[in-house]
VOGU-3710 file (C-alpha; in Angstrom, 3 decimals, decimal comma):
1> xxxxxxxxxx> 68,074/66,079/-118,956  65,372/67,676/-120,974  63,365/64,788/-123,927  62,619/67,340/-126,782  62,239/71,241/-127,887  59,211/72,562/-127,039  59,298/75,844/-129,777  58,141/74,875/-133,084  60,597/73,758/-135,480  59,127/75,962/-138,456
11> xxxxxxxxxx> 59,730/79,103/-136,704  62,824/78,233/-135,426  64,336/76,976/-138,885  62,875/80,195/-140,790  64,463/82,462/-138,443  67,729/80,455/-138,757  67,426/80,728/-142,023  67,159/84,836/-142,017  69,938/85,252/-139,625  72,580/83,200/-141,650
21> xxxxxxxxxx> 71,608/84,702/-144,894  71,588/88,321/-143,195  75,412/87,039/-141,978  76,434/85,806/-145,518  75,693/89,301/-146,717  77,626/90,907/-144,172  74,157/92,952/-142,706  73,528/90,349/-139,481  70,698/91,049/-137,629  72,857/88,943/-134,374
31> xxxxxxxxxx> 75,311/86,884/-133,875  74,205/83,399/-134,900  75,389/80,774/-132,949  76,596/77,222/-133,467  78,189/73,981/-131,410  80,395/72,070/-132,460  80,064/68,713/-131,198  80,910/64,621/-132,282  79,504/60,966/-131,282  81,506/61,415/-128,253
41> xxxxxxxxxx> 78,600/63,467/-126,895  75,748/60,640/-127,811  78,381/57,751/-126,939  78,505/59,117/-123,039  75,238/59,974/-123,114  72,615/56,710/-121,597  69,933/58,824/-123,438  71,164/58,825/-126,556  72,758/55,581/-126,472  70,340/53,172/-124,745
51> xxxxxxxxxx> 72,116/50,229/-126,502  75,096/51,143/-124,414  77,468/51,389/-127,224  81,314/51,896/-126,681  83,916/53,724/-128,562  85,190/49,964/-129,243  81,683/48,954/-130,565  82,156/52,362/-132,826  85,034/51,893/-133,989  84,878/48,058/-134,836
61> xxxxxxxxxx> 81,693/47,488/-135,869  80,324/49,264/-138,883  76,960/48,674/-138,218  77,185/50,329/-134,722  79,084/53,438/-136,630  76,341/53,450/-138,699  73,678/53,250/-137,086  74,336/55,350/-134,049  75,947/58,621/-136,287  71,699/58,514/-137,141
71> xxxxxxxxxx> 70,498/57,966/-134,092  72,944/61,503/-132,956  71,553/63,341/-135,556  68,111/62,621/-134,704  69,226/63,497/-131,004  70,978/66,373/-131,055  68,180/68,028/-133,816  65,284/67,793/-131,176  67,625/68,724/-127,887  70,678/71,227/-128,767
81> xxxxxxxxxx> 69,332/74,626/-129,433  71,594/76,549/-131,569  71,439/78,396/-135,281  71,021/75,092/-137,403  67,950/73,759/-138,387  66,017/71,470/-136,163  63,611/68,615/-136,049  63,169/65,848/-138,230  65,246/66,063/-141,073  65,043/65,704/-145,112
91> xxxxxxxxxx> 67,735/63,565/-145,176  70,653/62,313/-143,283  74,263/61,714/-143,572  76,565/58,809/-142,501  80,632/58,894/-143,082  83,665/56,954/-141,891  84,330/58,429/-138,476  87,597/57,460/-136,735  88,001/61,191/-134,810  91,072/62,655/-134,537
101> xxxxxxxxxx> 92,849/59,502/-134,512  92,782/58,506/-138,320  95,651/60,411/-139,205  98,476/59,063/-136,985  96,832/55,858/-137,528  97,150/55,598/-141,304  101,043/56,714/-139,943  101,202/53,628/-138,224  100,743/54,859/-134,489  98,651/51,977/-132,455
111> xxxxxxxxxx> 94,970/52,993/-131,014  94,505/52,493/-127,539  91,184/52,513/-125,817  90,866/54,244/-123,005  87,285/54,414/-120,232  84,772/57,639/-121,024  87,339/59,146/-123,290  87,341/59,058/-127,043  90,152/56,861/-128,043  93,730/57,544/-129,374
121> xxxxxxxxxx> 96,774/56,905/-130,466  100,091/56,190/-128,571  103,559/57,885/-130,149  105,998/54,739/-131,735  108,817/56,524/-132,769  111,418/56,172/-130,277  115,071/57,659/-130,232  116,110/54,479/-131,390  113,512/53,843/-133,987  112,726/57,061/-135,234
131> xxxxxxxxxx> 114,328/56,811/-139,138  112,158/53,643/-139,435  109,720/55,689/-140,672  111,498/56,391/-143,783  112,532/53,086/-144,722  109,219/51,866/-144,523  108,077/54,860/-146,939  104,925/56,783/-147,137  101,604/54,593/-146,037  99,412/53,601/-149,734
141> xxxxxxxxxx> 96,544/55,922/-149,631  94,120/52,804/-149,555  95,875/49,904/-148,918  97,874/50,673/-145,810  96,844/47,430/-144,066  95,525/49,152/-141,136  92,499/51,248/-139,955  92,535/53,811/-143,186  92,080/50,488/-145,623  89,442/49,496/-143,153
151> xxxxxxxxxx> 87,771/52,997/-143,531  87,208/52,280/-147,189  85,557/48,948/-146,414  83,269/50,525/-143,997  82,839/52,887/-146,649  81,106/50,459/-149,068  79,290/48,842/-146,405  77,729/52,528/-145,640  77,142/52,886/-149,397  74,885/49,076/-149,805
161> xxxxxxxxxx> 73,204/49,485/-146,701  72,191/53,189/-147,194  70,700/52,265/-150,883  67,484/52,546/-150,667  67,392/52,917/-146,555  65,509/55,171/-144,516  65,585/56,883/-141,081  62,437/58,411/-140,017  61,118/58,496/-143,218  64,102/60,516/-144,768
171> xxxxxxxxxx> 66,655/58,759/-146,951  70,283/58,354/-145,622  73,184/59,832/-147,585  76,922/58,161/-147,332  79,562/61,242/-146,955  83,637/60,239/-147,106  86,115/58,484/-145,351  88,692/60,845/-143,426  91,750/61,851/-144,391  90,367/64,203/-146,959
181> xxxxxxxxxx> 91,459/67,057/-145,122  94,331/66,884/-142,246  95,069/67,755/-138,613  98,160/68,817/-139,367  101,814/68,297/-140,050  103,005/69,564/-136,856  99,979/67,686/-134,956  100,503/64,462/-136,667  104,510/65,034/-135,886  103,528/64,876/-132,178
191> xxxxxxxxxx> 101,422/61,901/-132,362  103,978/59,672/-134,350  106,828/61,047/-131,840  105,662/62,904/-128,827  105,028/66,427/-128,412  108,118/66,609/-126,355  110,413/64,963/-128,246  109,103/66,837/-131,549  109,802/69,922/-129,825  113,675/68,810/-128,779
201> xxxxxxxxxx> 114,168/67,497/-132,105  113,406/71,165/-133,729  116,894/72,647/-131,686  118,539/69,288/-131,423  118,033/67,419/-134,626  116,534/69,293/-137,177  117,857/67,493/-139,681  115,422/64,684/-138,732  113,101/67,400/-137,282  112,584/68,601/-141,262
211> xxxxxxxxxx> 113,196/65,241/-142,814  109,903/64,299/-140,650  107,455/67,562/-141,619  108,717/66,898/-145,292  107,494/63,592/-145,133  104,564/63,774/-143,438  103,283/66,770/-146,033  104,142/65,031/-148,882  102,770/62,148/-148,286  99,616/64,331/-146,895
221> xxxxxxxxxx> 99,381/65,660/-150,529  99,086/62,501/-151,690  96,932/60,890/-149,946  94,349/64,243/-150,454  94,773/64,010/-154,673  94,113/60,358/-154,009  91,439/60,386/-152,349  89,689/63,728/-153,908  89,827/61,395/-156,965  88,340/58,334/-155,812
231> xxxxxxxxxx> 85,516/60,283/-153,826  84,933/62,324/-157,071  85,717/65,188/-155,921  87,316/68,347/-158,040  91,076/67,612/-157,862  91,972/71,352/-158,054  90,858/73,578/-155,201  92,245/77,561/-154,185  90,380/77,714/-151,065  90,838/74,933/-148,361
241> xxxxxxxxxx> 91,053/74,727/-144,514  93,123/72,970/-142,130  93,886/72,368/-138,312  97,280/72,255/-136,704  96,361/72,456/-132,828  100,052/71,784/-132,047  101,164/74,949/-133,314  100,270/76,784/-129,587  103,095/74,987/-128,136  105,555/77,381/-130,043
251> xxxxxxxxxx> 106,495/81,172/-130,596  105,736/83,056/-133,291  109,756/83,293/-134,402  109,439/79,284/-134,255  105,943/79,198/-136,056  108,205/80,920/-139,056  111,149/78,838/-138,918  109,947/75,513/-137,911  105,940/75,134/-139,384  105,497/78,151/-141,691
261> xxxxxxxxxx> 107,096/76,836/-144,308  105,099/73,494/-144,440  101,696/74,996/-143,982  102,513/77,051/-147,111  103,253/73,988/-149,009  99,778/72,938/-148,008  98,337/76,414/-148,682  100,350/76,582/-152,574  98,789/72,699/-153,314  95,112/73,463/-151,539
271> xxxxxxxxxx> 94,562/77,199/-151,253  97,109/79,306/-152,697  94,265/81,735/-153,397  91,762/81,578/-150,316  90,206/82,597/-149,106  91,215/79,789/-146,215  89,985/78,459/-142,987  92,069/77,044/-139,877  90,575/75,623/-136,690  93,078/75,497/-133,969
281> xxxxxxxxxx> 92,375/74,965/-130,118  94,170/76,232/-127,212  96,361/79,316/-126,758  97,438/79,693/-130,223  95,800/83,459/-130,864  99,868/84,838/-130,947  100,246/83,148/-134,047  96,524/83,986/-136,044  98,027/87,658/-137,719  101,103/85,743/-139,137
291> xxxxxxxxxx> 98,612/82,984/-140,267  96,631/85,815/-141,924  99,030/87,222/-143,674  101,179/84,214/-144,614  98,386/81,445/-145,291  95,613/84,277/-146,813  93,438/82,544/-143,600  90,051/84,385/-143,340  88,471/82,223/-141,042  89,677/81,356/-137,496
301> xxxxxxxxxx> 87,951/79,106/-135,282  89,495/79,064/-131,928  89,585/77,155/-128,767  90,560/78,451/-125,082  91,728/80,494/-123,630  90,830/83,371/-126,154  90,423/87,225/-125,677  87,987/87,682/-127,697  88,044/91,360/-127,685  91,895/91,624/-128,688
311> xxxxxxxxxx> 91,996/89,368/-130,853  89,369/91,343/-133,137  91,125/94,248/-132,455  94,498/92,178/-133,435  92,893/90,906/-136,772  90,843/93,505/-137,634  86,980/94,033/-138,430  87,215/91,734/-142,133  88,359/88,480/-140,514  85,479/85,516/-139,029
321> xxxxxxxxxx> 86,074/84,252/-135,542  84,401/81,524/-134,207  84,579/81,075/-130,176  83,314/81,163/-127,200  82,924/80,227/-123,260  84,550/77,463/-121,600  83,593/73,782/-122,460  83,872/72,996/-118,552  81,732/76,321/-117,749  79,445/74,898/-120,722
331> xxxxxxxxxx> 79,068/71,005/-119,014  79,254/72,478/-114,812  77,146/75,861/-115,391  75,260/76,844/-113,808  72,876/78,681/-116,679  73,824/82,165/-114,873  76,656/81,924/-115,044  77,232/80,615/-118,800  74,638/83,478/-119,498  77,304/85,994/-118,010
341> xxxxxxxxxx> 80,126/84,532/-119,946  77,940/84,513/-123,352  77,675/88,429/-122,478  80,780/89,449/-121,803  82,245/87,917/-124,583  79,214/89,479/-126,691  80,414/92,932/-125,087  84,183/92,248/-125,812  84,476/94,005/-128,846  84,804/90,704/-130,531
351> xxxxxxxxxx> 81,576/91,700/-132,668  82,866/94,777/-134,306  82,423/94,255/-138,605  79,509/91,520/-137,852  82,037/88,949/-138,643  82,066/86,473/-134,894  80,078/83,459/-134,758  79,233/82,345/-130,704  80,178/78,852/-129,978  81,561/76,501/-127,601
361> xxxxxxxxxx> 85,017/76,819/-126,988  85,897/74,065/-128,392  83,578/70,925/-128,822  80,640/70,030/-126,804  81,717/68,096/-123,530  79,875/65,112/-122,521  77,608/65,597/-119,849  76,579/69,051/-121,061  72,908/69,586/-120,106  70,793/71,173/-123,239
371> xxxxxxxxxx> 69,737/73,515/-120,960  73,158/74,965/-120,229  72,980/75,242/-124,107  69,737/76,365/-123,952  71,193/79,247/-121,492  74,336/80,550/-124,267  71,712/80,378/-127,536  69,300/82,802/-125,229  72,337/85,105/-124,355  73,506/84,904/-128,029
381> xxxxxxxxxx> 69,904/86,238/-129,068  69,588/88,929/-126,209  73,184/90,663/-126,108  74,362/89,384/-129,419  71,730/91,990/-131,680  73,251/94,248/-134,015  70,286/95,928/-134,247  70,647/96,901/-130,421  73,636/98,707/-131,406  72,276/100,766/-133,942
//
C-alpha cells in the first residue's frame, strides 16, 4: 500500500483543471478519468481507518460518520490518482450517509449488518403481508420513526459541530441528508419485496405489481418537494438524474410496459426538459437507446459488463458514457493487465465525439491497491489522447 503522491499537487490540479474545461467545451485534449468510490473503501481499509471503525460504528454513531467521511477525503486526495483535484483541500464536506440502504429503509425494510460488506436491507413484504404497505400509507418525509428521522438528527448534529470546525486547517461544510434523489422505483420495489417476487408479480399480479410502483413514486415525489424545501433548495428543476439498477433484470418490451411509464412520471416532475442523467450497473446497455429517447437521458454511467465500443456506436457520438474495466480486475490486477484493459476499451470506439469519461466499472472495491489505480489513470493519459488521433 503506497502512504502519499509523490507528483506535486499544483501541477497535477492545473492540468486537471485544463482537461475538464477542454471536455466541457467539447475540444478534450484526453479522456479524463474519474473513480467512483464510498466509505466502504476507507471502512475496510486498516490504513485509513486505524480506529477500526465498523459499518455499525458508521451508521450509529454520528460522530464516527462524521468524523471518518473527513478522514476519507483527506485519504483518498493524497493516494487515488485520478482527474480531481488532489492534496489538501480548501474545504471539506460532511452529509448524512446511509448508502444505498436509506431508501428501502425510510420504506420500512429492516437493516441487517453483515461482516466486510456494506450493510443492507432484508425484503418484508411477504405473500401474505404484501397490501400492508398500503394501509399503513406513505412513510412522513421526516418523521417516519426510523433511520430517515434519524438522518435529520444527525443532520443538525453535523451542522453544530461543523460551525466554526476545522480539518487541516480548512473549514468543514455540512451537505444533505439522502433521499434527495432516488435509487429507483423498480430498485426500491425489489428491496421491499424481492427481486423475484417483484418480477412474478409483473405477469401474475399486476394489479398489485402497479398499485406498488404507483406508490412508491408518489410517495418518492413527495418526499423530494419535501425535502428540496427544507434543504433550501429550488423546488422546480428540468434537468435531474436518477438510478434504477434493477431495470437489467428485464427486456426492453418489459422496460416499456412495466417501468417506462413510472420513470416518466419522475422525468415530467424532475426533468421533463433535460438534459438528464441515469447511473445504472450491470447489463442494462439493451435498454440505454429507449432511455434516450423516452427519458431525454444524455448521460449514462454504466456498470459491467459493457461493450463499450457498441454501445457508442448504439447511442451515437452526442451522448456521455461513463465506464470502464472490471472492479475485480481493478482490486486483483495485476497493473499489466488493468493497463491492457484501460487500452482496449480506449481503442473500442467508445471515444468517438470526445464524449466517454474512463472509470471504474462500477465503484472502487475494497482492497484496491492505488497503484492498480495508479496503472488505469497512466493508460487513460497514454491511449486516451485525442490529440494522438489527430
Amino acid at each position: 500500500m503506497s502512504t502519499a503522491l509523490s507528483p506535486s499537487f499544483a501541477l497535477h490540479n492545473e492540468e486537471v483543471t485544463r482537461v475538464w474545461q477542454a471536455y466541457r467545451e467539447r475540444c478534450p485534449e484526453r479522456v479524463p478519468m474519474i473513480v467512483g468510490l464510498s466509505v466502504r473503501y476507507t471502512i475496510f481499509n486498516n490504513d485509513a481507518n486505524p480506529q477500526g471503525y465498523s459499518f455499525r460504528d458508521f451508521f450509529e454513531d454520528p460522530r464516527v460518520m462524521y468524523e471518518h467521511q473527513l478522514r476519507h477525503q483527506w485519504w483518498v486526495r493524497h493516494h487515488l490518482l485520478q482527474d480531481a483535484e488532489l492534496g489538501p483541500a480548501t474545504e471539506y464536506t460532511v452529509s448524512v450517509d446511509l448508502q444505498n440502504s436509506y431508501e428501502a429503509l425510510w420504506f420500512g425494510c429492516p437493516l441487517e449488518y453483515r461482516d466486510g460488506q456494506c450493510p443492507d436491507t432484508l425484503p418484508f413484504l411477504t405473500d401474505d403481508t404484501k397490501w400492508s404497505i398500503f394501509d399503513r400509507g406513505a412513510p412522513d418525509p421526516f418523521r417516519d420513526g426510523g433511520w430517515m428521522q434519524r438522518a435529520w438528527e444527525y443532520l443538525e448534529y453535523f451542522r453544530e459541530r461543523a460551525a466554526g470546525d476545522e480539518f487541516h486547517g480548512a473549514p468543514v461544510r455540512v451537505g444533505h441528508v439522502p433521499g434527495v434523489g432516488t435509487d429507483g422505483p423498480l430498485t426500491v420495489a425489489c428491496s421491499l419485496r424481492g427481486a423475484t417476487e417483484v418480477m412474478l408479480d409483473m405477469y401474475t399480479d399486476p394489479d398489485y405489481y402497479h398499485r406498488l410502483m404507483d406508490f412508491i413514486v408518489e410517495a418518492t415525489i413527495a418526499r423530494i418537494h419535501a425535502y428540496r424545501e427544507r434543504l433550501e433548495l429550488p423546488l422546480e428543476s428540468t434537468a435531474w438524474g436518477f438510478a434504477d439498477d434493477s431495470v437489467q433484470l428485464i427486456s426492453v418490451e418489459a422496460y416499456r410496459r412495466f417501468v417506462l411509464p413510472f420513470h416518466q412520471r419522475l422525468i415530467e416532475e424532475f426533468g421533463r426538459e433535460g438534459p438528464n442523467s441515469i447511473h445504472l450497473c450491470g447489463n442494462a446497455t439493451h435498454l440505454f437507446p429507449t432511455i434516450r429517447d423516452e427519458l431525454h437521458v444524455q448521460s449514462f454511467d454504466t456498470g459491467f459488463p459493457v461493450d463499450h465500443g457498441a454501445l457508442r456506436r448504439a447511442l451515437g457520438p452526442d451522448i456521455e458514457i461513463l465506464g470502464g474495466p472490471h472492479v475485480e480486475l481493478l482490486r486483483a490486477g495485476p497493473p499489466a493487465a488493468i493497463e491492457a484493459e484501460a487500452r482496449r476499451i480506449l481503442e473500442s470506439g467508445v471515444t468517438e465525439g470526445g464524449r466517454f469519461i474512463l472509470r471504474e466499472g462500477n465503484n472502487l472495491a475494497p482492497g484496491t491497491p492505488p497503484e492498480h489505480v495508479a496503472a488505469m489513470y497512466g493508460a487513460c493519459k497514454r491511449w486516451g489522447s485525442y490529440e494522438a488521433d489527430a
